[in-house]
C-alpha positions, 0 to 999 in steps of 0.5 A, a space after each residue: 500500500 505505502 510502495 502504491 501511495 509513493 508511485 501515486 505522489 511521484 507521478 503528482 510530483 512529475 505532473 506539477 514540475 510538467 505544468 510548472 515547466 510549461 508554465 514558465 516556457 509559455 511565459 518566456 515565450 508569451 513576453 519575448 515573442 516576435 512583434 507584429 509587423 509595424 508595431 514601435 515604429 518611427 515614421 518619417 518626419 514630416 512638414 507641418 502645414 497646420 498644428 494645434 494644441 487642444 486641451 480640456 482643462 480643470 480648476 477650482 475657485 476660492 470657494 472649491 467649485 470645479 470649472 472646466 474648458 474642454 476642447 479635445 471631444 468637440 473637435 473630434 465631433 466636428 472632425 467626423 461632421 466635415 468627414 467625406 471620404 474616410 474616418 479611422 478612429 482607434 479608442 482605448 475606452 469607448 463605453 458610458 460606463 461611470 465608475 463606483 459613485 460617480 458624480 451626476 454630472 458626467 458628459 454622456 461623450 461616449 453616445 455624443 462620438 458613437 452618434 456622430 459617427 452613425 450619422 456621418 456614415 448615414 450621410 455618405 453610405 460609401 465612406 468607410 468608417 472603421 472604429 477601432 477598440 479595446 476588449 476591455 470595453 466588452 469586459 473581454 467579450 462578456 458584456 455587449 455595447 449597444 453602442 458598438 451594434 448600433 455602429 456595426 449595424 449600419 455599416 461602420 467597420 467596429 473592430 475590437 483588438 486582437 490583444 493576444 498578438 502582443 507581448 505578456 506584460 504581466 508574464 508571471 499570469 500570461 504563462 498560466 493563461 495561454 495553456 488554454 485558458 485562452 480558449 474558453 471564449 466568452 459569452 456576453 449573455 452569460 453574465 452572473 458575477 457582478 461587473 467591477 467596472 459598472 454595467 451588465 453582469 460578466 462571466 468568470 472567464 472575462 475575470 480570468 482575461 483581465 490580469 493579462 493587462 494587455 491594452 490597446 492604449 491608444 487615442 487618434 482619430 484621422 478624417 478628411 474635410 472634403 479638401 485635406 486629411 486631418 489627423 488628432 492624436 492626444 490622451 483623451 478617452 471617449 468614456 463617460 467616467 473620464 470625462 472630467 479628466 485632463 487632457 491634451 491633445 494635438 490637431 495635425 494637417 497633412 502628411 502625417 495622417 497618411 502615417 496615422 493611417 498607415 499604423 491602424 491598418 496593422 490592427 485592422 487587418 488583424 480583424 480581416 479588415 482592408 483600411 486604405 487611404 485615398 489619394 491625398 490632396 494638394 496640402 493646404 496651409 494656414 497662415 495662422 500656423 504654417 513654419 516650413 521649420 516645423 516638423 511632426 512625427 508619428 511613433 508608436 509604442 518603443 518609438 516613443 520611449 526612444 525618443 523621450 530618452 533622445 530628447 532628455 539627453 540632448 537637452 543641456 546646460 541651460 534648458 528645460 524640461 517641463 513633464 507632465 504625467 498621469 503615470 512615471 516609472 520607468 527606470 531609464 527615463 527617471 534616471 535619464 531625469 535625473 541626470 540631466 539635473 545634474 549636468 545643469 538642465 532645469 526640470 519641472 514635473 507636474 504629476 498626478 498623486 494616482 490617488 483615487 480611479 473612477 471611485 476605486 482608491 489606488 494607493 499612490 503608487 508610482 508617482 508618490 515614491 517616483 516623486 520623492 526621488 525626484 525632488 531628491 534629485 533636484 528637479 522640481 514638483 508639483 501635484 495636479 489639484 483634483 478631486 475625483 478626476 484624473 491629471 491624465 496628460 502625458 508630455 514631455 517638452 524641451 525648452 531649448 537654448 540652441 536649437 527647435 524646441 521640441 514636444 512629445 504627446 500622445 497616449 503614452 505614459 512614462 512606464 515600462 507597460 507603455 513604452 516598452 513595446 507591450 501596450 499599443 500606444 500612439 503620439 507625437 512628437 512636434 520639433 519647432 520654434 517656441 513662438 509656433 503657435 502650437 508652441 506657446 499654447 502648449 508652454 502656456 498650459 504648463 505654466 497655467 498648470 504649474 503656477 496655480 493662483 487663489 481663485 484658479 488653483 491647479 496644483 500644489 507643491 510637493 512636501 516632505 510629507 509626501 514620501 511613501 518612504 522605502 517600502 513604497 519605492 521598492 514595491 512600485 519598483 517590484 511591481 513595475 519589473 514583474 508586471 503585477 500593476 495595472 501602471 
């Protein structure tokens, strides 16, 4: 009987080392597989013939109320009103769910945009209209979006992205999942836990999805106006719990939505969809904004950390860098910061406090610690003032002494997650001269931003009392390597 029990628990024991090697070969493999073609790519510089700077901005008066001037969601509406021949739209979250207490007063942007879009497609029944999205939205497809029907019933190309194609970053679950927990399927109308993001019950299998972390992060749209393609790209989520959030975006005419294009049709195809864009106008400029001197550039994804680091560590004596960061925890950039401190560089950091998440506390990790090491150093911070909403901007700009000045911008945050080729992220980066319109609008927010007042208060310093101390730092750092964090 003792010999039987022995062969029973060696077999056991070779069934866990099976499973435990399995599970750590899918995990290696699932973060270091080959990436798709076309993702963290650089595209071609290209002359800018119309650039604007769009923000939706929050303060409060001497007496706490909120007030808010939001630009980026009107001009996308108008963007897809003037549309006659093509409208590719690729959002990270596009749904009118609100959160755990969510405030009464929420923009419904979500049913404004999905409106919009059925109404151009109405309009001009030959367009194609392509809407590309992530799974999230759908809970990872155990939920459905009326939205999203409606859109596909009338012809709009809907596709949600195909996440399993990029790299694990959270590989320690990654490895698990993709032994076959990646074949269960959903069912939208078998919901019976209830939905931690608000809305229709979901299936276990939608919980099971979600620790992947894996995101389509992205925030463009591209359109044309009868005349010239027009191209935005910013940090803006058409999702009703965000609407209060801040954020910035840039308004782009010319080549450079060929470009945008271009990179969406990679996810497109994924899904079997065919997105092509038609032949391109004669460029038009404005007078307001034209600079044969300028030049925007589309990156995506590791095309976007390459370029932060290039331009912290061009910057020298004399110069300035001004960020502002919903999310900062990569260790190469924060080093990169530090270090040009110490060559003499100013830096001023303008950081949201990761305090709370549509209703949802998240602990301050990882500005809070990223923040006490950073004034450590020498550079300069300050907390966005809020109060349920989220500092969601993501730039980083140069001030230069000797050459263009230069600004990045997109949906990109400064964390290994979006920008070491895991997420899908887009932004941009304007090189230019400091009096370029797009320029001082966007020098002029910051200092808004930065500078605060009694009765237009933004933000507030950074004090002794806000390190976390230690422990915080090392777990922000653990989390950040393995990618146990949702940052």
């Amino acid at each position: 009987m003792g010999k039987r029990f022995k062969l029973i628990g060696i077999k056991w024991l070779g069934a866990g080392l099976a499973l435990a090697l399995a599970w750590l070969s899918m995990g290696i493999w699932q973060s270091a597989k080959p990436l798709p073609d076309g993702i963290g790519k650089a595209w071609p510089e290209r002359k800018v013939t119309d650039v604007r700077f769009l923000t939706d901005r929050t303060w409060y008066d001497t007496r706490g109320k909120r007030h808010m001037d939001q630009h980026i969601f009107d001009e996308a509406l108008a963007m897809i009103r003037e549309a006659r021949r093509l409208i590719v739209m690729d959002m990270f979250l596009f749904n009118s769910l609100e959160g755990q207490d969510a405030p009464v007063d929420l923009r419904p942007i979500a049913e404004e945009l999905s409106a919009a879009l059925i109404e151009a497609k109405q309009r001009h029944p030959d367009m194609q209209v392509v809407v590309i999205t992530d799974p999230l939205n759908t809970v990872y497809g155990g939920v459905r979006l009326k939205h999203l029907e409606h859109m596909r019933a009338v012809g709009v190309d809907v596709v949600i992205t195909d996440l399993n194609r990029l790299r694990a970053s959270n590989p320690l679950y990654s490895g698990l999942y993709h032994l076959g927990l990646d074949r269960l399927g959903n069912d939208p109308d078998g919901g019976w836990l209830p939905n931690a993001f608000g809305g229709d019950p979901v299936t276990l299998r939608s919980y099971l999805a979600l620790p992947n972390f894996r995101a389509n992060h992205r925030k463009t749209l591209v359109t044309d106006d009868g005349q010239q393609w027009v191209a935005l790209v910013g940090s803006a989520n058409p999702h009703d719990g965000s609407s209060r959030h801040g954020n910035v975006a840039l308004r782009v005419e010319g080549e450079m939505a060929h470009d945008l294009v271009a990179s969406e049709a990679v996810l497109a195809s994924w899904a079997g969809v065919e997105l092509s864009m038609p032949s391109a106008p004669a460029l038009r400029t404005s007078e307001a904004n034209v600079s044969t001197a300028a030049t925007v550039q589309l990156l995506t994804e590791g095309a976007i950390r390459d370029a932060s680091l290039e331009m912290i560590n061009a910057a020298d004596r004399g110069d300035r860098l001004d960020l502002a960061a919903f999310y900062i925890s990569h260790r190469k950039v924060i080093e990169a910061l530090k270090d040009a401190v110490a060559r003499g560089v100013k830096v001023r950091a303008l950081l949201d406090r990761n305090r709370e998440a549509f209703g949802f506390d998240k602990g301050g990790l990882p500005n809070q610690p990223v923040a006490a090491e950073l004034v450590q150093a020498g550079i300069k911070v300050r907390w966005c003032l809020t109060s349920g909403e989220q500092c969601h901007s993501k730039v980083l700009r140069l001030h230069s002494t000797t050459s263009s000045d230069e600004v990045i911008l997109g949906s990109a945050n400064l964390t290994r997650r979006n920008l070491d080729n895991l997420n899908l992220e887009t932004s941009v980066l304007l090189k230019g001269d400091a009096d370029l319109s797009a320029m001082r609008d966007q020098a002029d927010w910051f200092n808004e931003r930065w500078a605060s007042s009694p009765d237009h208060r933004t933000s507030r310093p950074w004090k002794p009392e806000h390190d976390p101390g230690r422990l915080a730092a090392w777990r922000y750092r653990v989390m950040e390597a393995t990618g146990l964090s949702t940052f």
